[in-house]
N, CA, C and O of each residue as an XYZ file, in Angstrom:
660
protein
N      -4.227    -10.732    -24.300
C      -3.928    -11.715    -23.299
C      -5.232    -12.364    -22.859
O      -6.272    -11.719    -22.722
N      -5.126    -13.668    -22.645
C      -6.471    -14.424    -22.491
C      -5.983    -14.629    -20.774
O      -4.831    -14.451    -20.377
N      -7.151    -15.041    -19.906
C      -6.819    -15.296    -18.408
C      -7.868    -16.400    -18.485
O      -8.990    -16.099    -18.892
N      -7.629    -17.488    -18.175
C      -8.920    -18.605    -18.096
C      -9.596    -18.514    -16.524
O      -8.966    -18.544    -15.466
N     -11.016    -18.399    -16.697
C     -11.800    -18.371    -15.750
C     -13.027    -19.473    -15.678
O     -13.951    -19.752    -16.442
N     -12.643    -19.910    -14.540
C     -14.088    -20.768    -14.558
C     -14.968    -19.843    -13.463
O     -14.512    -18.816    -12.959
N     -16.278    -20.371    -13.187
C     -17.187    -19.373    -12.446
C     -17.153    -20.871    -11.053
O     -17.040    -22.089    -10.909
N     -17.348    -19.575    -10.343
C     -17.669    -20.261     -9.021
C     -18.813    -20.931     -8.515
O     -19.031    -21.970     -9.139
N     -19.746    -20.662     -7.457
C     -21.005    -21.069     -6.919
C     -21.964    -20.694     -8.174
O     -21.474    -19.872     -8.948
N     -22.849    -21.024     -8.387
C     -23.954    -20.191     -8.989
C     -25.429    -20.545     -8.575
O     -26.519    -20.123     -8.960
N     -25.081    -21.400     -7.725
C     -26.612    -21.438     -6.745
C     -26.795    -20.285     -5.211
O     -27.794    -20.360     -4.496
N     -25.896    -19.503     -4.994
C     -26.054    -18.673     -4.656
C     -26.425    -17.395     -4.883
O     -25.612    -16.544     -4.522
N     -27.662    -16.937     -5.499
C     -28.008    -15.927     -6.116
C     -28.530    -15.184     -4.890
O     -28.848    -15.656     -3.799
N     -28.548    -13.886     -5.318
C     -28.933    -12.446     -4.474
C     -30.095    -13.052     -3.897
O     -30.146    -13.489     -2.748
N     -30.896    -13.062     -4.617
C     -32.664    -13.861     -3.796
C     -32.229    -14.616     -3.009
O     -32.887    -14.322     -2.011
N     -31.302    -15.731     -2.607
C     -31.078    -16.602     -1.657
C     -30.277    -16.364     -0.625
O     -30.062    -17.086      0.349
N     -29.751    -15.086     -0.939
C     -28.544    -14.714      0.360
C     -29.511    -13.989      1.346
O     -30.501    -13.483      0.816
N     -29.392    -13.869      2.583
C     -29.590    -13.408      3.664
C     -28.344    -11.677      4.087
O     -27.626    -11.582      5.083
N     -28.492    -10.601      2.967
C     -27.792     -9.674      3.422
C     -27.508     -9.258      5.140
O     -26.430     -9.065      5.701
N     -28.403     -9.226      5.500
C     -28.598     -8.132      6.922
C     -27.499     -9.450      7.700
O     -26.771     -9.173      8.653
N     -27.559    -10.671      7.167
C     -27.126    -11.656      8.267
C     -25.596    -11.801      8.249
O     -24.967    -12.301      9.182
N     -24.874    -11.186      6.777
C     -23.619    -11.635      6.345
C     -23.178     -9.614      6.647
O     -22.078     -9.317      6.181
N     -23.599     -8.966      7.020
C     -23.045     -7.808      7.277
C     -21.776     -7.703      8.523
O     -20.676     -7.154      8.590
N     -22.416     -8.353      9.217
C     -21.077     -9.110     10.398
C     -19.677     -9.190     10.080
O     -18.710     -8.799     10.733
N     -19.767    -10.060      8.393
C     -18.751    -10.296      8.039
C     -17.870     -9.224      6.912
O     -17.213     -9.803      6.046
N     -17.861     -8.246      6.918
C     -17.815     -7.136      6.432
C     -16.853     -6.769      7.326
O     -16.982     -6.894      8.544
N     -15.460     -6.120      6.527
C     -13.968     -5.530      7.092
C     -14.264     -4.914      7.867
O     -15.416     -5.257      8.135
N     -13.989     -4.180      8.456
C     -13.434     -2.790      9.250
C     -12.856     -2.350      8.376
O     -13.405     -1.510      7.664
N     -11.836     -2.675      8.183
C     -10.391     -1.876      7.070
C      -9.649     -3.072      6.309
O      -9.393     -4.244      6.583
N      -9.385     -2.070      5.031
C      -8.402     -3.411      4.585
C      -7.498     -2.074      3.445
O      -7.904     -1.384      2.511
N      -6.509     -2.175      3.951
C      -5.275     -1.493      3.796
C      -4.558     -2.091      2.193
O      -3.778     -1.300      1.664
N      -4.771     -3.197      1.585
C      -4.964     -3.235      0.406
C      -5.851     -2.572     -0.845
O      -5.501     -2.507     -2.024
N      -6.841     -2.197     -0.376
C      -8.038     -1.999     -1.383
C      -8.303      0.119     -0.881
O      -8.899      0.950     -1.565
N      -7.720      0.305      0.250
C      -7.981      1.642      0.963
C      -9.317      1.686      1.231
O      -9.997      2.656      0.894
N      -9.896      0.470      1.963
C     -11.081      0.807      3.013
C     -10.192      1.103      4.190
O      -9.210      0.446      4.536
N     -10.858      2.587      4.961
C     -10.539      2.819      6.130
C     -11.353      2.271      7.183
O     -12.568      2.082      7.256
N     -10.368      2.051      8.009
C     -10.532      1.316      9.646
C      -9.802      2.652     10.526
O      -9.377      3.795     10.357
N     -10.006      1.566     11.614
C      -9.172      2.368     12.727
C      -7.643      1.951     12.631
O      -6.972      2.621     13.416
N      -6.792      0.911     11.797
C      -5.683      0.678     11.820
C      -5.341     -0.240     10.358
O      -4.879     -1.370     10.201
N      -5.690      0.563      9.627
C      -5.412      0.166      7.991
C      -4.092     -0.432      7.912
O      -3.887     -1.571      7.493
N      -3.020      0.542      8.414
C      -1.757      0.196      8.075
C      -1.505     -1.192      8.728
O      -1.305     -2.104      7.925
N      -1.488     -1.423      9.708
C      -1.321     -2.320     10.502
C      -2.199     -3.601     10.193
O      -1.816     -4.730     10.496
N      -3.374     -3.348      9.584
C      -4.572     -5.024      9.106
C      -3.994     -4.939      7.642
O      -4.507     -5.786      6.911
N      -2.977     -4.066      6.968
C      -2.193     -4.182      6.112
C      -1.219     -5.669      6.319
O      -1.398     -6.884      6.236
N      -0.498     -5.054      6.524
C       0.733     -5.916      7.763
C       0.108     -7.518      8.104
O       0.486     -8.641      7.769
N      -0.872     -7.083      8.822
C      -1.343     -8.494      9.030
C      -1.921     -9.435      7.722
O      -1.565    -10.556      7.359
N      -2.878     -8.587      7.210
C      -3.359     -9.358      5.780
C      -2.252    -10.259      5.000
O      -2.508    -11.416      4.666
N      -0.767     -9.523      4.685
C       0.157     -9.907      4.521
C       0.384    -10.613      4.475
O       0.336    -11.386      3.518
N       1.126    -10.883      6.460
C       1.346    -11.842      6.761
C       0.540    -13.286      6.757
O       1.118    -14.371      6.812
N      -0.960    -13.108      6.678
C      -1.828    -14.267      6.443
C      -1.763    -14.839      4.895
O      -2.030    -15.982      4.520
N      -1.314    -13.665      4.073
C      -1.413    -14.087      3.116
C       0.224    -14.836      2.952
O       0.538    -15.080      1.787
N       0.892    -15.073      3.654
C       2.415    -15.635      3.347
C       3.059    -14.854      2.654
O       3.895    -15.502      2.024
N       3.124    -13.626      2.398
C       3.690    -12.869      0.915
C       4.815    -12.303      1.573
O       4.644    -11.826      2.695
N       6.148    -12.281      0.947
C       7.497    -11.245      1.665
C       7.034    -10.067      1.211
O       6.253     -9.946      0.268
N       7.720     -8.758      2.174
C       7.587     -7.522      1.550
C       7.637     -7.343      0.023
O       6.661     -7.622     -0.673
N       8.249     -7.094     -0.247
C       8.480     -7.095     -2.150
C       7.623     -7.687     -2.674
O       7.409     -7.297     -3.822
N       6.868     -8.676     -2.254
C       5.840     -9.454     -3.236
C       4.414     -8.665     -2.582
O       3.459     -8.597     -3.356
N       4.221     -7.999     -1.015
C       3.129     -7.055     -1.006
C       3.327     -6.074     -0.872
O       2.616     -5.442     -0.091
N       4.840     -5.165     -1.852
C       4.679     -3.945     -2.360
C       3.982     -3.984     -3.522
O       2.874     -3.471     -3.680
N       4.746     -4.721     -4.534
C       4.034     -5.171     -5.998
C       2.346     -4.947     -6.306
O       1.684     -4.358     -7.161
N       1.954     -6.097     -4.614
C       0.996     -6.607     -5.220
C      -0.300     -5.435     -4.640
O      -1.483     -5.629     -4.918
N       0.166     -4.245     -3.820
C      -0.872     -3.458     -3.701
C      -0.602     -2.298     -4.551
O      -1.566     -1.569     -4.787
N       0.768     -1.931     -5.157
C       0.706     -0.870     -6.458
C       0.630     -1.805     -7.270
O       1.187     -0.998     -8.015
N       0.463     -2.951     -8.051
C      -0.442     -3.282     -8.672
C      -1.690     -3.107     -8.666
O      -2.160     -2.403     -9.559
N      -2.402     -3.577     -7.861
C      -3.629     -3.251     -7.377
C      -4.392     -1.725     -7.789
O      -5.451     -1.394     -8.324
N      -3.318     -1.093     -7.265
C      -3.944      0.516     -7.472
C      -3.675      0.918     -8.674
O      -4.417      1.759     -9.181
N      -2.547      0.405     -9.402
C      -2.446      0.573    -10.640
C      -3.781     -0.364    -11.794
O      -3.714     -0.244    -13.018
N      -4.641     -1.041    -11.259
C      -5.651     -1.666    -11.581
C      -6.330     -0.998    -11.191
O      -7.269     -1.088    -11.983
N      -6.662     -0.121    -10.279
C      -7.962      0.669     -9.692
C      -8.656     -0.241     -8.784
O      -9.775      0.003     -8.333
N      -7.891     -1.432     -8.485
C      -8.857     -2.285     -7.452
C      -9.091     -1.689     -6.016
O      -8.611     -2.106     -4.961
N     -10.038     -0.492     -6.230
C      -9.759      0.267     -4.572
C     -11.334      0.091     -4.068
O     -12.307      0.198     -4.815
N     -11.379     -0.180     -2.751
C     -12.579      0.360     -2.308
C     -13.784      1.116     -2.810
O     -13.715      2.344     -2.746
N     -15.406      0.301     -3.539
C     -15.631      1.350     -3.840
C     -15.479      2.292     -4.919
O     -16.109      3.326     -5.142
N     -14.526      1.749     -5.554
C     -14.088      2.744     -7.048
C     -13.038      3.858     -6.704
O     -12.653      4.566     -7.634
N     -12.579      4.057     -5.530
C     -11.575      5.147     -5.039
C     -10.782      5.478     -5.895
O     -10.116      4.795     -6.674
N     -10.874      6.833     -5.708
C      -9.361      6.931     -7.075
C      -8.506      7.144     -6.500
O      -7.523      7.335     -7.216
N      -8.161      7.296     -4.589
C      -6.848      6.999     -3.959
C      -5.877      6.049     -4.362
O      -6.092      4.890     -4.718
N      -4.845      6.608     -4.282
C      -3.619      5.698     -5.149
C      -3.720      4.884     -6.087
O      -3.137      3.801     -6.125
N      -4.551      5.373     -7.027
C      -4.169      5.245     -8.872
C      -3.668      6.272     -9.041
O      -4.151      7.372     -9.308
N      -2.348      5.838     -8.840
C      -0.993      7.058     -9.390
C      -0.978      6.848    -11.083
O       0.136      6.448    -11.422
N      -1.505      6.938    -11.741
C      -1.286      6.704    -13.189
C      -2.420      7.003    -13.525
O      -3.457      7.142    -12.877
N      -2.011      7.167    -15.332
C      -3.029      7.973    -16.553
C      -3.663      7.429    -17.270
O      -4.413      7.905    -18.121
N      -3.285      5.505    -16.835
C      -3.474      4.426    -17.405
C      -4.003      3.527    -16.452
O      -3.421      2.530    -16.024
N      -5.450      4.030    -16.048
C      -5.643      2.817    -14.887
C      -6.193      1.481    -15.476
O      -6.461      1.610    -16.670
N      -6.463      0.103    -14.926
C      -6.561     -0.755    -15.312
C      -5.262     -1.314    -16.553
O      -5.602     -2.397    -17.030
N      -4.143     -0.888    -17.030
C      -3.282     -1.148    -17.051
C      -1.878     -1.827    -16.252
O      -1.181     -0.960    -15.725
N      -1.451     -3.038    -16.117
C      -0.618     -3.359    -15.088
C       1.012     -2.444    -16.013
O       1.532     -2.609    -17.117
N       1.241     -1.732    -15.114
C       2.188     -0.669    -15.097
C       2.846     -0.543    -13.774
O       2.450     -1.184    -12.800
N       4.111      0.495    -13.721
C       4.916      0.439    -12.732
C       4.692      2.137    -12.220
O       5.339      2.754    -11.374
N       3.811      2.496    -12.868
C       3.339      3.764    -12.544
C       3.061      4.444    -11.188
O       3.233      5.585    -10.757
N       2.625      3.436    -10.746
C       1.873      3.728     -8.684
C       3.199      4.417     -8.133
O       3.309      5.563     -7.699
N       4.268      3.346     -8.269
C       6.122      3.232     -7.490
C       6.661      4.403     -8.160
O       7.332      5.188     -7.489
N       6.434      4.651     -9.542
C       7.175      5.859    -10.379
C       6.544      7.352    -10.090
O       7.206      8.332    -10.431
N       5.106      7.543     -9.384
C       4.964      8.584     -8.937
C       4.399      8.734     -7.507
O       3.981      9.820     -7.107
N       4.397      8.057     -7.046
C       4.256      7.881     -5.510
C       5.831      8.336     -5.017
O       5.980      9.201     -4.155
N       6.597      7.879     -5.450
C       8.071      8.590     -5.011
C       8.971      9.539     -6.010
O      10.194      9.492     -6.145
N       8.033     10.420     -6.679
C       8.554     11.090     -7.792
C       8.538     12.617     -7.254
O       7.596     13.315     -6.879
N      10.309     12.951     -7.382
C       9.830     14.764     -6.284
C       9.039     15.789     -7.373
O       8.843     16.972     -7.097
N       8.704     15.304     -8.378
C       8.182     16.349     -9.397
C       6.686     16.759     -8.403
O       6.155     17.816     -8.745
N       6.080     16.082     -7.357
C       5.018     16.269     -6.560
C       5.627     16.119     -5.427
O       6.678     15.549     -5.133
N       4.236     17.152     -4.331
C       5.070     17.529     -2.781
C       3.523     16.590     -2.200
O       2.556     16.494     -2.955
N       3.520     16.076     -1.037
C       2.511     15.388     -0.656
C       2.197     16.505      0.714
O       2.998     17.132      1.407
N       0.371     16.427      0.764
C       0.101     17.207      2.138
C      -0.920     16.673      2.201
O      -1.404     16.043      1.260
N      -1.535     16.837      3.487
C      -2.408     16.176      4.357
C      -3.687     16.871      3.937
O      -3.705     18.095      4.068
N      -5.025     16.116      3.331
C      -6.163     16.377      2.471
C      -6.953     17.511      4.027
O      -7.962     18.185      3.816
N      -6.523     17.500      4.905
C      -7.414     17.562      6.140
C      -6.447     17.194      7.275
O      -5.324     16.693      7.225
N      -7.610     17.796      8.869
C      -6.692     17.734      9.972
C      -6.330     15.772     10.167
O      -5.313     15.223     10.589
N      -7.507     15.226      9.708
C      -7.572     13.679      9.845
C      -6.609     13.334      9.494
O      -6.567     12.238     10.053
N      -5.547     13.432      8.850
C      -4.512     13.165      7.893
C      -4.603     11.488      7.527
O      -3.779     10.584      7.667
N      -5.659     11.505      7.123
C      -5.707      9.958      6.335
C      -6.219     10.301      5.040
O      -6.446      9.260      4.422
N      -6.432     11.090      4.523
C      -6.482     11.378      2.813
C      -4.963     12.718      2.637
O      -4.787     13.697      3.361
N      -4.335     12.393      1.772
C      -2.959     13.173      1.461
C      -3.597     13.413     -0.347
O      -4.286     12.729     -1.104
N      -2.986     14.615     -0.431
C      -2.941     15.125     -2.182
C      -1.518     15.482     -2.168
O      -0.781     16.057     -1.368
N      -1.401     15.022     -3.166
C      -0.280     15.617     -4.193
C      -0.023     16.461     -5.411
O      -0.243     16.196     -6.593
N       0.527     17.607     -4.824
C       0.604     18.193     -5.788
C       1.639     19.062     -6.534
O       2.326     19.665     -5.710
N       2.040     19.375     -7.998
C       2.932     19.593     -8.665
C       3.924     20.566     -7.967
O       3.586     21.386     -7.113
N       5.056     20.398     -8.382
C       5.628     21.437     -7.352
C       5.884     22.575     -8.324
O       5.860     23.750     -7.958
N       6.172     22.131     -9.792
C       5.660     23.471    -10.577
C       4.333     24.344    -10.743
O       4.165     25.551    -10.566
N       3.538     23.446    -11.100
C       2.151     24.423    -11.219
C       1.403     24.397    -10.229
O       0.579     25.311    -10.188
N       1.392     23.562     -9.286
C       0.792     24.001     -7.954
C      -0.389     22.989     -8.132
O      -0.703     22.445     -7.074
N      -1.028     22.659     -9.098
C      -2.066     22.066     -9.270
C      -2.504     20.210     -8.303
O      -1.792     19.587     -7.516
N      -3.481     19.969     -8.673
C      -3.374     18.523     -7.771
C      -3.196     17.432     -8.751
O      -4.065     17.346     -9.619
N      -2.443     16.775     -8.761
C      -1.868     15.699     -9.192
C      -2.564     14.317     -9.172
O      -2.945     13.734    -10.187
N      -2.723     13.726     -7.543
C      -3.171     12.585     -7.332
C      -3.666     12.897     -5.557
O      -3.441     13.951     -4.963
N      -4.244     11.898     -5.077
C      -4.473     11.363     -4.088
C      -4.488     10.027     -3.484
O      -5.012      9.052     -4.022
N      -3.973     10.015     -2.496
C      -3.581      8.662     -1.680
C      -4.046      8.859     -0.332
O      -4.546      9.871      0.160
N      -3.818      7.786      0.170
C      -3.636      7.600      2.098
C      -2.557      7.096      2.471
O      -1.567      6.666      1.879
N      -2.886      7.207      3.624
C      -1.545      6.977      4.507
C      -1.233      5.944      4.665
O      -0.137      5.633      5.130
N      -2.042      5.216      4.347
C      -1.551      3.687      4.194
C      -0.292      3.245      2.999
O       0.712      2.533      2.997
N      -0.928      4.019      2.147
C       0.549      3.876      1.103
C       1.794      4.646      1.621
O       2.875      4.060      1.687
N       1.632      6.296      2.090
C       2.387      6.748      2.475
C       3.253      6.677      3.707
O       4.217      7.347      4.080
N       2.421      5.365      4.362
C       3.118      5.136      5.567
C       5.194      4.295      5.700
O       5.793      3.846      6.678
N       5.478      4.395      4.741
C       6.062      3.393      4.218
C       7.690      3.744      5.763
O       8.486      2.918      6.209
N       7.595      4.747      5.991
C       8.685      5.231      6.891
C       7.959      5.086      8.277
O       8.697      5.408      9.208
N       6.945      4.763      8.577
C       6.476      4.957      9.989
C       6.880      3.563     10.645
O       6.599      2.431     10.252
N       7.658      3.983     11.813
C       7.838      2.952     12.437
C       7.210      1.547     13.148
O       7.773      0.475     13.368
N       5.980      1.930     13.390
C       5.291      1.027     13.734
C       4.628      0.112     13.044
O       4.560     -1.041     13.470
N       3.996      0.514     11.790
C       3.982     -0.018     10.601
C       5.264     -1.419      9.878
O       5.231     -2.629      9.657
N       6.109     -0.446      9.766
C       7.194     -0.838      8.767
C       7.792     -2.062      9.312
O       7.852     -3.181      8.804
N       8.302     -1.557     10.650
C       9.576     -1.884     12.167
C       9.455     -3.643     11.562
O      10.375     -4.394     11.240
N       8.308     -3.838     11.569
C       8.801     -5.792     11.357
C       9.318     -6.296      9.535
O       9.866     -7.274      9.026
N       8.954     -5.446      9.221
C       9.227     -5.822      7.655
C      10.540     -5.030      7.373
O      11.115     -5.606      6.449
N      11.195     -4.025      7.762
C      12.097     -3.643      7.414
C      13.312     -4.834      8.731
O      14.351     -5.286      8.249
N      13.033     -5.095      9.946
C      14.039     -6.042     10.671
C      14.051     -7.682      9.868
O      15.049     -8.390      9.729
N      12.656     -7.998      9.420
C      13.142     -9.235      8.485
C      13.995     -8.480      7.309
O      14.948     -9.245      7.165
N      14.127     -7.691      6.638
C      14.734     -7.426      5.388
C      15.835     -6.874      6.110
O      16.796     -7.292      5.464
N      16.253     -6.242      6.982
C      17.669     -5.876      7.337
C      18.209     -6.844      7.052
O      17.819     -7.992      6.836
N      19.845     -6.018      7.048
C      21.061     -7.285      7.024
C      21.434     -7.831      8.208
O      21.351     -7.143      9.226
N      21.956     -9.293      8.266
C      22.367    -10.284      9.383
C      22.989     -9.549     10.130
O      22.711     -9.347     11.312
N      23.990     -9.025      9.453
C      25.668     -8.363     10.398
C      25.642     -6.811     10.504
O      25.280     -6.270      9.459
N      25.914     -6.053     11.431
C      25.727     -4.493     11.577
C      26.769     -3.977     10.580
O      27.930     -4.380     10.511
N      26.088     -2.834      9.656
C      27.333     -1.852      9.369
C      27.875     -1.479      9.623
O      27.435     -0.673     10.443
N      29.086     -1.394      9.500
C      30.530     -0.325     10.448
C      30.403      0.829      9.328
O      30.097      0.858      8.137
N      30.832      1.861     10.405
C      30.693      3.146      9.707
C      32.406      3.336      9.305
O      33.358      2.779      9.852
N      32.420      4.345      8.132
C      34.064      4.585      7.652
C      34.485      4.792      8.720
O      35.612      4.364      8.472
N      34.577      5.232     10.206
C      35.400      6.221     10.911
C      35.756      4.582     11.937
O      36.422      4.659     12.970
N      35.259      3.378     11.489
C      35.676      2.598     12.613
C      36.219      1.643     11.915
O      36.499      0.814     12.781
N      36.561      1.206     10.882
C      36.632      0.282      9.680
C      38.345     -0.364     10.422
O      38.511     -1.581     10.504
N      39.134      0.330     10.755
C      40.220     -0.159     11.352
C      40.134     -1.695     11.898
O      39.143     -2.145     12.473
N      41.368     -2.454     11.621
C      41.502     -3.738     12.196
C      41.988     -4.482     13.558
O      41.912     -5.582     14.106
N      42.732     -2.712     13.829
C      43.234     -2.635     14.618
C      42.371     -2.173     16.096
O      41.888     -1.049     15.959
N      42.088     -2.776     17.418
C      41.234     -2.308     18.189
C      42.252     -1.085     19.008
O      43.400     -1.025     19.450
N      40.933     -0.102     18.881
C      41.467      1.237     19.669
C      42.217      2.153     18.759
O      43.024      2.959     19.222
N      41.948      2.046     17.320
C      42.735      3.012     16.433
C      41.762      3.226     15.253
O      40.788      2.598     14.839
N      42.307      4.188     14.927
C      40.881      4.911     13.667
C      42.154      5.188     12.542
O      41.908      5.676     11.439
């Protein structure tokens, strides 16, 4: 597969940048790549939303990502796969695979391992940023845009009739 690239600036070379001055501009956190901040999950969320992307297009596009190894740094947090730098569906296929039990690397619980539930051994490592996927505060706006319009009725109320089951 060919990808066409043109190059960007090239009068900006290392000799001409001013490091100490552009350090300012340097994340805190960015919940795509697993640099930790004080609120990864959440400058997740927001990145997102700046970036215009619906959920589904920034689930993809950060287990893609990790399935590329594009992490912080070289992290090998969440490269769930045996094939990194491969675009694969690997991240989604063992990030939620019960063949591994997930636990907290430490009391910090922002590094999690996974590991086999047969041999006991370690599998992979992630953060909680991936694993956050059930936490309410996190999720709460992306799962109410993706809810449905109209409430579910449960079997026990389905009747047409009001006041009868």
């Amino acid at each position: 597969m060919t990808v066409p690239f043109e190059r960007g600036r090239v009068d900006a070379t290392q000799t001409r940048t001013d490091v100490e001055s552009l350090e300012a501009l340097e994340p805190t956190a960015d919940g795509f790549h697993h640099y930790r901040g004080d609120d990864a999950e959440g400058l997740l969320v927001d990145r997102a939303e700046l970036l215009n992307t619906t959920v589904p297009e920034t689930t993809v596009l950060v287990g893609g990502m990790h399935a590329l190894g594009a992490n912080y740094r070289g992290s090998d947090h969440g490269v769930l796969t045996d094939r990194p730098g491969t675009p694969t569906n690997d991240f989604f296929v063992d990030l939620l695979s019960m063949e591994t039990e997930w636990e907290p690397a430490s009391e910090y619980r922002h590094v999690f391992e996974a590991y086999d539930r047969d041999t006991g051994d370690l599998a992979w490592t992630d953060t909680r940023v991936d694993l956050s996927s059930g936490r309410t505060t996190v999720r709460a706006p992306w799962r109410e845009s993706t809810a449905p319009t109209t409430p579910r009725r449960s079997s026990s109320t389905t009747s047409s009739t009001p006041g009868t089951r």
